[in-house]
VOPAGU-2260 file (C-alpha; in pm, 1 decimal, decimal comma):
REM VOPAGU-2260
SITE   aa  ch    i         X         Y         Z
SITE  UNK   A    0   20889,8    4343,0    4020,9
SITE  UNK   A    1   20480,6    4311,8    4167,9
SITE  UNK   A    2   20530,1    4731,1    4134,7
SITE  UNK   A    3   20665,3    4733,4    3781,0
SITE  UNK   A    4   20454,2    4467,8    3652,9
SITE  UNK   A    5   20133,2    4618,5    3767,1
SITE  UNK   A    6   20228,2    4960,4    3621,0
SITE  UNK   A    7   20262,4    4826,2    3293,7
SITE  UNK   A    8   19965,1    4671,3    3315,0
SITE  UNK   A    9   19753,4    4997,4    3416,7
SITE  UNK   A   10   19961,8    5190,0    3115,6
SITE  UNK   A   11   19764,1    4879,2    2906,1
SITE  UNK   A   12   19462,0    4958,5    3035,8
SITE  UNK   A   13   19480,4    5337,3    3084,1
SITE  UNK   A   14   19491,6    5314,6    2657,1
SITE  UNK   A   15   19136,9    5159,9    2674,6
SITE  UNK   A   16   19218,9    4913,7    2388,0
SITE  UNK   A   17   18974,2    4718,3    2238,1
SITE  UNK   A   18   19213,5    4387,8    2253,5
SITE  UNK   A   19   19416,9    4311,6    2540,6
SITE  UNK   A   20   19736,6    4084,9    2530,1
SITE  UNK   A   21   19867,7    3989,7    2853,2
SITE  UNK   A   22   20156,9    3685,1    2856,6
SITE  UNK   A   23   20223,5    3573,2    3154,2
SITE  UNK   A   24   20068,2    3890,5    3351,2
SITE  UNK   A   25   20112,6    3730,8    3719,5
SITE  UNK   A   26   20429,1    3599,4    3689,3
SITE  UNK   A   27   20558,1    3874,4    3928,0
SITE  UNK   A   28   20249,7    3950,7    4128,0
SITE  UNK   A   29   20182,5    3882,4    4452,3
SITE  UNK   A   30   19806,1    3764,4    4565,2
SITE  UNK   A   31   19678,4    4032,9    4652,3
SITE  UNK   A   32   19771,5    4165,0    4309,3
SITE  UNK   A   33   19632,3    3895,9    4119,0
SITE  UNK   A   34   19356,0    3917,0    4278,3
SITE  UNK   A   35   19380,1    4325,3    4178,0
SITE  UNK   A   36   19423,0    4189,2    3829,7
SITE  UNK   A   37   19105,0    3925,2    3768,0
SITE  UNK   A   38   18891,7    4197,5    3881,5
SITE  UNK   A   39   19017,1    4442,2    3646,3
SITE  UNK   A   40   19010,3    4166,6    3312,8
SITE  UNK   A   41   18651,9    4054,4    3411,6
SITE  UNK   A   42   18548,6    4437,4    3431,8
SITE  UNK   A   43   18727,5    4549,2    3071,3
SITE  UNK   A   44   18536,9    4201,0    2910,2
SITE  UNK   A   45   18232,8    4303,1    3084,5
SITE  UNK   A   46   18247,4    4615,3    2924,5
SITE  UNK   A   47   18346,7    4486,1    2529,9
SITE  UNK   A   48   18669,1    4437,4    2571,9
SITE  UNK   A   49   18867,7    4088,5    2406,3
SITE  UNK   A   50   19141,0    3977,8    2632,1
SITE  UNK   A   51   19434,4    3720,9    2481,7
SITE  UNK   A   52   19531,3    3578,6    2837,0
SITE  UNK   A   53   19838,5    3394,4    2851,4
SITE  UNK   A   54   19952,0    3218,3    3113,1
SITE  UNK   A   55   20112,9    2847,1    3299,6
SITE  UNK   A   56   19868,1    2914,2    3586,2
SITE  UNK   A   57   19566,8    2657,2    3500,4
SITE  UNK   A   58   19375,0    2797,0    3818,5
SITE  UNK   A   59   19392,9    3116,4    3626,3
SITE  UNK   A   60   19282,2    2975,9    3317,1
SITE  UNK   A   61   18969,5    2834,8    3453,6
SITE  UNK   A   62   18864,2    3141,4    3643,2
SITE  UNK   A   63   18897,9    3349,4    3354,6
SITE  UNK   A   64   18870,2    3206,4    3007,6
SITE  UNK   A   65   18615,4    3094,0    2768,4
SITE  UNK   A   66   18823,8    2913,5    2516,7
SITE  UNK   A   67   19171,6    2791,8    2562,5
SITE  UNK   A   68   19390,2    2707,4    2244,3
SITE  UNK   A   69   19703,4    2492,3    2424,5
SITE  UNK   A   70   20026,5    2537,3    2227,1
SITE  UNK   A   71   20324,4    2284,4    2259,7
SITE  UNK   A   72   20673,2    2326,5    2011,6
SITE  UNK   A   73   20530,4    2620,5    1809,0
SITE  UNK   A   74   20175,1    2432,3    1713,5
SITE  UNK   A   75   19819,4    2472,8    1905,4
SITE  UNK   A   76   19733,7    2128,4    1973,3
SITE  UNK   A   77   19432,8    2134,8    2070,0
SITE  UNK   A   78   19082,3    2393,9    2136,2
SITE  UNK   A   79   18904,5    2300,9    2504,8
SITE  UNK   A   80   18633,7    2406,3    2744,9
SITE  UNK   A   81   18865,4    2472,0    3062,1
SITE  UNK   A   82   18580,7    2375,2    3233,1
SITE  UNK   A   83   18567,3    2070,9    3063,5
SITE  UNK   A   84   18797,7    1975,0    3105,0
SITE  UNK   A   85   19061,0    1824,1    3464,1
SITE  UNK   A   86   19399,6    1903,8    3516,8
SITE  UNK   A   87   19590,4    1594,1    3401,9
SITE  UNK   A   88   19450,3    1606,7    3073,4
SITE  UNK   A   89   19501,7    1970,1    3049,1
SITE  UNK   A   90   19911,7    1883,6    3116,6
SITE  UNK   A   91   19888,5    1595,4    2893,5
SITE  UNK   A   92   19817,9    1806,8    2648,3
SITE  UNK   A   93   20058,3    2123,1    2722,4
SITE  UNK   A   94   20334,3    1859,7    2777,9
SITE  UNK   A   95   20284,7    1560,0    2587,0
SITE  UNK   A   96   20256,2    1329,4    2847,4
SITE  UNK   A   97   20031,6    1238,7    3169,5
SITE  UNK   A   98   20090,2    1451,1    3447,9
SITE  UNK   A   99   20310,5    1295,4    3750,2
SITE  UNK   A  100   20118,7    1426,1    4057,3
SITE  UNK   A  101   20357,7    1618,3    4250,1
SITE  UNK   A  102   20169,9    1554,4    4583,3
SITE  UNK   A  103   20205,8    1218,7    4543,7
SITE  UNK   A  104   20583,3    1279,7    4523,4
SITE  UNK   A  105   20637,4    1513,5    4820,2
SITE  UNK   A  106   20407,4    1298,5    5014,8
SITE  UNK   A  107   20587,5     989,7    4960,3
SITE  UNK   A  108   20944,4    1188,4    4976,8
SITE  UNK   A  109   20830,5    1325,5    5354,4
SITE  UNK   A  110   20670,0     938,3    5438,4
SITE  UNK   A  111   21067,6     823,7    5423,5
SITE  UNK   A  112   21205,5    1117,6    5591,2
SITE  UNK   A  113   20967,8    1065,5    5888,4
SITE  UNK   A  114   21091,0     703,9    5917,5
SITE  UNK   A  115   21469,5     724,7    5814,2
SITE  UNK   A  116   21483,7    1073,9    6032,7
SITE  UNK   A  117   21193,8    1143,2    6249,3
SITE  UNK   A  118   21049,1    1392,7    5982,8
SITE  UNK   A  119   21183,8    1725,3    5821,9
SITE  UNK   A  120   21353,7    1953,4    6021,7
SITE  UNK   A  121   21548,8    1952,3    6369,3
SITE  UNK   A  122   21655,5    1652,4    6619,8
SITE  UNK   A  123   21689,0    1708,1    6971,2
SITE  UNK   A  124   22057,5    1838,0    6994,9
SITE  UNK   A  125   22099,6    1815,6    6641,2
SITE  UNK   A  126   22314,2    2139,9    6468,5
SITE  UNK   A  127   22105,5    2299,3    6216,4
SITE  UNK   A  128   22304,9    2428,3    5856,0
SITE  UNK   A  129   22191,6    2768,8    5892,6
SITE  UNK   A  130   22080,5    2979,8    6213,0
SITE  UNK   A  131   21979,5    3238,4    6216,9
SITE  UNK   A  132   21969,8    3473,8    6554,2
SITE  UNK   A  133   21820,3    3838,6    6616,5
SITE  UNK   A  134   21908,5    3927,5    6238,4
SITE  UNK   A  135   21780,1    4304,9    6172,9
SITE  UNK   A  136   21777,4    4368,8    5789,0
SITE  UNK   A  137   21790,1    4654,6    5609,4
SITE  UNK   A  138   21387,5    4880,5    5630,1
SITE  UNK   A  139   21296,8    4666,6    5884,6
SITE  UNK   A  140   21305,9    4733,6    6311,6
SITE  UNK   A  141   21222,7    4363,5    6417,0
SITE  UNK   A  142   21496,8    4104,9    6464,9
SITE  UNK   A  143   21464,3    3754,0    6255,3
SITE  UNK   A  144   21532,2    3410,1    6401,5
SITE  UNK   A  145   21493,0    3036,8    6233,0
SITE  UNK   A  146   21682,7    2742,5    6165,0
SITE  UNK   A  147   21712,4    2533,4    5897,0
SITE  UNK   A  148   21851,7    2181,5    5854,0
SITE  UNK   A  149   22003,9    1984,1    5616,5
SITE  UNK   A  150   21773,3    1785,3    5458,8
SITE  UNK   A  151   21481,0    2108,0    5513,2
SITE  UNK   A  152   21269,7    2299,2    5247,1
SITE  UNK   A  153   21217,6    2587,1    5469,3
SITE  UNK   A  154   20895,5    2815,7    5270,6
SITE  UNK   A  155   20902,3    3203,6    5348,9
SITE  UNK   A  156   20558,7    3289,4    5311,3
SITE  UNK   A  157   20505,9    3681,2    5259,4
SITE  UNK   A  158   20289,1    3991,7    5033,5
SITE  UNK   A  159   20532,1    4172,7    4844,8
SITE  UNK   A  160   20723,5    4404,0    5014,0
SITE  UNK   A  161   20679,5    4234,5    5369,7
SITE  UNK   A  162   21110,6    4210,5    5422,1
SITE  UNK   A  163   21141,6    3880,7    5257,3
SITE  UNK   A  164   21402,9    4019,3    4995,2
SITE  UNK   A  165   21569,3    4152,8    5231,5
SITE  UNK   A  166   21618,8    3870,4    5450,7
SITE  UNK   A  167   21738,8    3674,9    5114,2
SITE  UNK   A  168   21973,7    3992,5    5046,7
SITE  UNK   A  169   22125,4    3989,2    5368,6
SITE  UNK   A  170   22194,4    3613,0    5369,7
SITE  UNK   A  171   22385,7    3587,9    5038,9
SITE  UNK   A  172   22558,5    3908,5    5094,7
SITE  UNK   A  173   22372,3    4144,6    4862,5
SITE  UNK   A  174   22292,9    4388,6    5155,1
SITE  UNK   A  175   22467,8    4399,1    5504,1
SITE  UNK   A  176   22178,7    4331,0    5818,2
SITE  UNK   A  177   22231,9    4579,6    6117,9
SITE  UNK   A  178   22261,1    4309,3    6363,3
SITE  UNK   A  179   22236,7    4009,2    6442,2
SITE  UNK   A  180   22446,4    3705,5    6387,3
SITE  UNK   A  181   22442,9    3394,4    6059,3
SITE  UNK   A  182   22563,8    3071,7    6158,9
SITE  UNK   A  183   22650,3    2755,1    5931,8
SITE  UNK   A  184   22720,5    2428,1    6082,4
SITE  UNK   A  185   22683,7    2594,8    6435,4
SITE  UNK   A  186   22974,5    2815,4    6368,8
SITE  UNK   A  187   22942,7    3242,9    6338,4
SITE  UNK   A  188   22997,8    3363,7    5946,4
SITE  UNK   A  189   23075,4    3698,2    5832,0
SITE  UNK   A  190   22905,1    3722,7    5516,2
SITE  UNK   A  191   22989,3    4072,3    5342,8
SITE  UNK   A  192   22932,8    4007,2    5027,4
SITE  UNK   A  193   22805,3    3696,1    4770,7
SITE  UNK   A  194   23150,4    3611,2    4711,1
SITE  UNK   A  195   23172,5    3501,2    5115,8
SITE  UNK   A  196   22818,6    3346,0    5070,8
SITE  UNK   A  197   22959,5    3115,6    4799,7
SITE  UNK   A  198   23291,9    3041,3    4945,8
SITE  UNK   A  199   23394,1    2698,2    5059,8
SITE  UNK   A  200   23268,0    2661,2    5440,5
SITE  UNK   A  201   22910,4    2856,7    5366,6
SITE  UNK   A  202   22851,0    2688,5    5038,8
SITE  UNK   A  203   22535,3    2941,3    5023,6
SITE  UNK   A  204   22390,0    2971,3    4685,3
SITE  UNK   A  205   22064,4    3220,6    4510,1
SITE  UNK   A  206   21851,1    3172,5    4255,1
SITE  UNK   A  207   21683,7    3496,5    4227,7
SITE  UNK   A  208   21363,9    3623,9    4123,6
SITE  UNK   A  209   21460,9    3802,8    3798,7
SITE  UNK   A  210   21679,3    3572,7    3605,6
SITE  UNK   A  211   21731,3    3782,7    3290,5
SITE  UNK   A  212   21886,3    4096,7    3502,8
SITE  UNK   A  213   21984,1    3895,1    3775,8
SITE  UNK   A  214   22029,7    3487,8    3752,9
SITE  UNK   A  215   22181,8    3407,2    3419,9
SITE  UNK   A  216   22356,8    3626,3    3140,9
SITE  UNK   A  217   22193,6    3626,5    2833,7
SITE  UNK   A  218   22489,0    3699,9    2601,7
SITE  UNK   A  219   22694,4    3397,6    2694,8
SITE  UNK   A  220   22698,2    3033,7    2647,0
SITE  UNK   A  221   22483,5    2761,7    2817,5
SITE  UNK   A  222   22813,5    2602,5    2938,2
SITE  UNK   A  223   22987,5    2933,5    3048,4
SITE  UNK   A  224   22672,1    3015,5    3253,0
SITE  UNK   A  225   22687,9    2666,1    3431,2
SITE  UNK   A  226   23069,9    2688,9    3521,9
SITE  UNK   A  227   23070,5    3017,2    3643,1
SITE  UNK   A  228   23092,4    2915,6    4000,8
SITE  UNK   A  229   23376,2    2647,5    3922,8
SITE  UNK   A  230   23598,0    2807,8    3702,0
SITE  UNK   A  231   23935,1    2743,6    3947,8
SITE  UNK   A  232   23826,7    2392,7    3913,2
SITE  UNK   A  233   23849,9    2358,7    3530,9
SITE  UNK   A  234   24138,7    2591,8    3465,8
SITE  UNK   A  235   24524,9    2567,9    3468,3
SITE  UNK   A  236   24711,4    2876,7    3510,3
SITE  UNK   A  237   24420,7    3094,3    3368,4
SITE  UNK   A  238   24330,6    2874,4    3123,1
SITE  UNK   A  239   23990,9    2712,7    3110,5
SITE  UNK   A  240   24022,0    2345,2    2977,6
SITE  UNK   A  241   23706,8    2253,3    2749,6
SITE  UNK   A  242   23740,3    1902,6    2810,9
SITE  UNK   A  243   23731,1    1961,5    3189,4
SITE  UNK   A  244   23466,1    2188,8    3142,9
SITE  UNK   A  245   23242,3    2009,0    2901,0
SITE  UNK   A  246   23258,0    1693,6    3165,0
SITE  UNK   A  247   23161,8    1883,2    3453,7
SITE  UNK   A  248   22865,1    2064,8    3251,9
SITE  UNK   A  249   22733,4    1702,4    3081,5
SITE  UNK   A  250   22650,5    1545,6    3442,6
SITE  UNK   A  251   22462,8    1850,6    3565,4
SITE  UNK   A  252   22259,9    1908,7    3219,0
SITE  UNK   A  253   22164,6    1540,1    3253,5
SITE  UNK   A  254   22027,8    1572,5    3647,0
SITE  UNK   A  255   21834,6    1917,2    3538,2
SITE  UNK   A  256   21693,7    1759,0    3261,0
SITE  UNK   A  257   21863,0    2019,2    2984,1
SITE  UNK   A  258   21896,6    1861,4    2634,1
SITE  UNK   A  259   22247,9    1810,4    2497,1
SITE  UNK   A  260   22094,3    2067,2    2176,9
SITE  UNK   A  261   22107,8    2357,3    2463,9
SITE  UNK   A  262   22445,6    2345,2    2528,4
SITE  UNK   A  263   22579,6    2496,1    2228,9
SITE  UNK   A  264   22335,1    2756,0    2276,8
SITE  UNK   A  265   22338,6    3116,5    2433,3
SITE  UNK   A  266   22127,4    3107,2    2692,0
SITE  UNK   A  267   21937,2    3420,5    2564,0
SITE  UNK   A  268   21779,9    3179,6    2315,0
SITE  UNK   A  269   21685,8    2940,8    2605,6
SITE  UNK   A  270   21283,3    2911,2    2684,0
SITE  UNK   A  271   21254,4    3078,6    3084,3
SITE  UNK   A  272   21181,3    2746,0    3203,9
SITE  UNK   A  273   21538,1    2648,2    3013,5
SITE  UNK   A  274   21713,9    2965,1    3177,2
SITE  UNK   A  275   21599,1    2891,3    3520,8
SITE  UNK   A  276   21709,6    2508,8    3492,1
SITE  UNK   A  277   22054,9    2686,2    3398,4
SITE  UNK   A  278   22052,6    2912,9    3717,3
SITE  UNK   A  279   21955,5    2661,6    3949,5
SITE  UNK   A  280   22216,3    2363,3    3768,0
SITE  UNK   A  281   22522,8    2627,6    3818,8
SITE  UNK   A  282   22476,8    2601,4    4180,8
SITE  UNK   A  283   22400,0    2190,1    4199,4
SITE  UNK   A  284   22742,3    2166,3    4003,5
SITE  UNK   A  285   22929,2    2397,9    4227,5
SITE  UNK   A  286   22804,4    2158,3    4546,9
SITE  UNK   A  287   22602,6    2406,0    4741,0
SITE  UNK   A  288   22551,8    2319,7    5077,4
SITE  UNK   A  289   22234,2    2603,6    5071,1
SITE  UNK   A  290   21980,8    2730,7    4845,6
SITE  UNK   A  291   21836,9    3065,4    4826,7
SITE  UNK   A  292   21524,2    3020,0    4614,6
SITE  UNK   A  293   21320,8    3340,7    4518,3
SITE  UNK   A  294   21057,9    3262,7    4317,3
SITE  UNK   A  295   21188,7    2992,7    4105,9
SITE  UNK   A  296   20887,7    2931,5    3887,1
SITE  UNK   A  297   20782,0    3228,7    3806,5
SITE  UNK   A  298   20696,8    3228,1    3400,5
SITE  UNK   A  299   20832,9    2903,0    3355,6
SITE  UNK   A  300   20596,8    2634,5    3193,1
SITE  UNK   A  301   20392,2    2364,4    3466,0
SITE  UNK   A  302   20603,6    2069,4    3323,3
SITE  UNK   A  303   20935,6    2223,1    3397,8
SITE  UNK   A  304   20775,9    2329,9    3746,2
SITE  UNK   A  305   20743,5    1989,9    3831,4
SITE  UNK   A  306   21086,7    1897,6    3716,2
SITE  UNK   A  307   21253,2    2205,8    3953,2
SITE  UNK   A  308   21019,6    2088,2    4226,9
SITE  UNK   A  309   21140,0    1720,2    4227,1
SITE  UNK   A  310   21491,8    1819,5    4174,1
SITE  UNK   A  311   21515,1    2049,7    4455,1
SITE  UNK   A  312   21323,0    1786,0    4696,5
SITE  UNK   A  313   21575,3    1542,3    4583,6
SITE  UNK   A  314   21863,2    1808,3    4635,1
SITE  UNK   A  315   21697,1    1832,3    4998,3
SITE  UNK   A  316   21679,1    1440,7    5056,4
SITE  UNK   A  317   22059,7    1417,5    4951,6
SITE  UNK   A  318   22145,5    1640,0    5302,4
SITE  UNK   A  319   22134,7    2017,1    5080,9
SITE  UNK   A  320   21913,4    2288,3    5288,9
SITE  UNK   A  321   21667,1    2474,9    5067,9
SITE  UNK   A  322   21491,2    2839,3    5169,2
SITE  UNK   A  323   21171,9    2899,5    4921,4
SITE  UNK   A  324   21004,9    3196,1    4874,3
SITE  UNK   A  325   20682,7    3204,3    4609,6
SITE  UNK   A  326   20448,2    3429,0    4491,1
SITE  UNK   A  327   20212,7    3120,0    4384,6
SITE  UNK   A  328   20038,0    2996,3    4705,0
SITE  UNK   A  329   19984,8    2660,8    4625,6
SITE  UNK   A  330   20343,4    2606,9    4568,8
SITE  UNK   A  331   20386,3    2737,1    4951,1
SITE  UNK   A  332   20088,4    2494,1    5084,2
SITE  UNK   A  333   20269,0    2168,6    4878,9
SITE  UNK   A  334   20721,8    2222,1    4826,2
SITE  UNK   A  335   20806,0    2332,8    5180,6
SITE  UNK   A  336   20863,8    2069,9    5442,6
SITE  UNK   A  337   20774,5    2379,6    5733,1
SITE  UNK   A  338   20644,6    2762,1    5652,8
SITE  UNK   A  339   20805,7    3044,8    5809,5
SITE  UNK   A  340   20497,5    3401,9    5779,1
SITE  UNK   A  341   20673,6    3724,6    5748,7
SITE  UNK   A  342   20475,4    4043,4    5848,2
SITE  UNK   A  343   20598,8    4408,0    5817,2
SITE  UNK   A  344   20928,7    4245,9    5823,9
SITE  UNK   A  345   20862,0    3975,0    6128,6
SITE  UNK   A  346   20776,7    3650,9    6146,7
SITE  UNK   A  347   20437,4    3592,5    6255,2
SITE  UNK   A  348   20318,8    3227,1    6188,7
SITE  UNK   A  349   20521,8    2876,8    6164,1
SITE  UNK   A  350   20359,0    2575,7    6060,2
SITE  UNK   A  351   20497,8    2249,8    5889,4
SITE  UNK   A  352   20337,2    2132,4    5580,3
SITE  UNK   A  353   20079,2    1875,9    5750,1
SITE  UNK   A  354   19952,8    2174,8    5966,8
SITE  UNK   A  355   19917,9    2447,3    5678,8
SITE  UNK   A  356   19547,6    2587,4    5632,8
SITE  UNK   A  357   19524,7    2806,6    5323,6
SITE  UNK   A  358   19303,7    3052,5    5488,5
SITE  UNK   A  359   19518,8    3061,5    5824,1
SITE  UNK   A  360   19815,0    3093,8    5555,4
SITE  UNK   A  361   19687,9    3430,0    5348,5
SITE  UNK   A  362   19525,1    3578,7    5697,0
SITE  UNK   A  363   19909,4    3584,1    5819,5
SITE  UNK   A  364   20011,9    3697,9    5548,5
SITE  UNK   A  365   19808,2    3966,7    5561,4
SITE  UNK   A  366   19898,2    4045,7    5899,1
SITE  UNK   A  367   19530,3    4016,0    5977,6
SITE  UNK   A  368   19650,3    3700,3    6218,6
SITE  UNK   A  369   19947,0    3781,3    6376,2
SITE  UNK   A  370   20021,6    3434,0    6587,3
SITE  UNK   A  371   20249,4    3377,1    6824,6
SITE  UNK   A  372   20479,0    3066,4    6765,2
SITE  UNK   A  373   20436,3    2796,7    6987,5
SITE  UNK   A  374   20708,5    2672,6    7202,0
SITE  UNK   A  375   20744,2    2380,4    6971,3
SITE  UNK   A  376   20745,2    2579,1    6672,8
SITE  UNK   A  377   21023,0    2793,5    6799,7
């Protein structure tokens, strides 16, 4: 997607327009590309150019634009200085309410963890939900191991390109590893295919970084998209029962926060941050013991990012096991509870969230810092 999206954005430019649109230009870009990107906007405006940035990244707004017109339910609201103006009031306005500081959240969600179970990850003797031991993936010639526990936001920090996908792939059955071996509840899987990933005794789930190709269909119904998963339990002899179906979809639209208006909809006619709710609430109603997150922000609107991070930190609290992969690096310094750094398809760098240095972070990332992992860390 970081490939695709910055080859679109050079056709753009390769035009030499006078006006340039870009919506949402960084949703699929990786750091280093986004830092590719600034540097080529600031160098078309410096040269005459108009540029109609649009974008849910408020650290992108303020590096880049003059003026910001804020829209909310078709209507600009309001015309600000972004420099003028902090981030709670710039929410307030995009959402129509003050901002609830999601630090404040995650720090107070860890504060009862540490005293109810001596802190995110794993006890002494304690069997983590997933292992994972010498797994070689697909491109890669370096063997993977972690472990991740119930209760765990595990971030996989990596550039684009780095193996990451491929260690999601090969966990949820997309791809098959070379070697190495998956274990759930301290027992050996065989996971062949996404079908085994989602089966009753793995309970593994994916929300996936392209949800229009990939995470939802467009065509279909809200409520056909959340039941996918749990069809055998709302059907009788083939048949799906609405009633059945309608009850099981009306308790998970209510915990994702989806208005009972979206439900008659197609989900094609959904806002992204709407579609994503729907691709991560199919997996909550199915009762996913695991969850595969690839990007799960990406292009959706900072008031539904808040609501996805605070309903997968609750999904974590309630015993579920989360992996997290971002493209946005303050989401990888503030939603894991511990930060895995993959490197030319290794992992270079663990830290838990109280240890994480933003500079250490990207220098690992880059694979300018390739660290050993401590004893305890391992």
């Amino acid at each position: 997607l970081a490939t695709m999206q910055s080859l679109e954005i050079v056709k753009a430019l390769a035009r030499r327009p006078r006006i340039l649109v870009l919506d949402e230009p960084t949703s699929a870009l990786n750091a280093v590309h986004v830092s590719w990107l600034m540097d080529q906007i600031r160098r078309f405006v410096s040269s005459g150019g108009t540029v109609l940035y649009i974008s849910h990244r408020l650290s992108e707004i303020r590096s880049l634009c003059h003026s910001v017109t804020v829209m909310r339910e078709g209507r600009d609201v309001a015309v600000v200085d972004p420099q003028a103006i902090d981030d709670d009031e710039m929410f307030a306005l995009i959402a129509g309410a003050r901002r609830s500081t999601l630090a404040a959240t995650v720090a107070s969600s860890s504060a009862v963890r540490s005293a109810t179970q001596g802190g995110a990850g794993l006890s002494s003797g304690s069997v983590p939900r997933l292992e994972v031991r010498e797994l070689v993936v697909k491109r890669s010639p370096h063997p993977v191991s972690f472990k991740l526990a119930a209760g765990e936001i595990l971030g996989v920090a990596a550039l684009q390109g780095q193996g990451q996908t491929e260690l999601i792939e090969a966990l949820y059955g997309v791809s098959h590893p070379r070697s190495g071996t998956i274990l759930i509840d301290g027992k050996p899987v065989s996971i062949r295919s996404p079908r085994d990933a989602i089966r009753s005794g793995v309970g593994m789930a994916l929300v996936p970084e392209d949800r229009k190709t990939e995470g939802v269909l467009l065509d279909l119904g809200v409520v056909t998209n959340l039941t996918l998963p749990v069809l055998a339990r709302i059907s009788r002899k083939g048949f799906v029962s609405t009633r059945g179906e309608r009850q099981q979809v009306e308790r998970v639209a209510t915990s994702i926060h989806l208005s009972p208006d979206a439900l008659g909809k197609r989900v094609g006619e959904l806002s992204g941050g709407n579609q994503q709710k729907v691709a991560l609430g199919r997996w909550l109603l199915a009762g996913s013991q695991i969850l595969l997150l690839h990007d799960p922000t990406r292009g959706v609107d900072v008031g539904t990012k808040e609501e996805m991070f605070a309903l997968v930190r609750r999904y974590a609290d309630e015993g579920g096991a989360v992996i997290f992969h971002s493209t946005d690096l303050d989401e990888m310094m503030l939603v894991p509870d511990r930060v895995i750094v993959i490197y030319n398809g290794q992992i270079v760098d663990e830290k838990r969230r109280e240890d994480l240095d933003a500079g250490q972070l990207v220098s690992a990332m880059l694979g300018t810092a390739q660290t050993k992992l401590t004893e305890a860390a391992s």
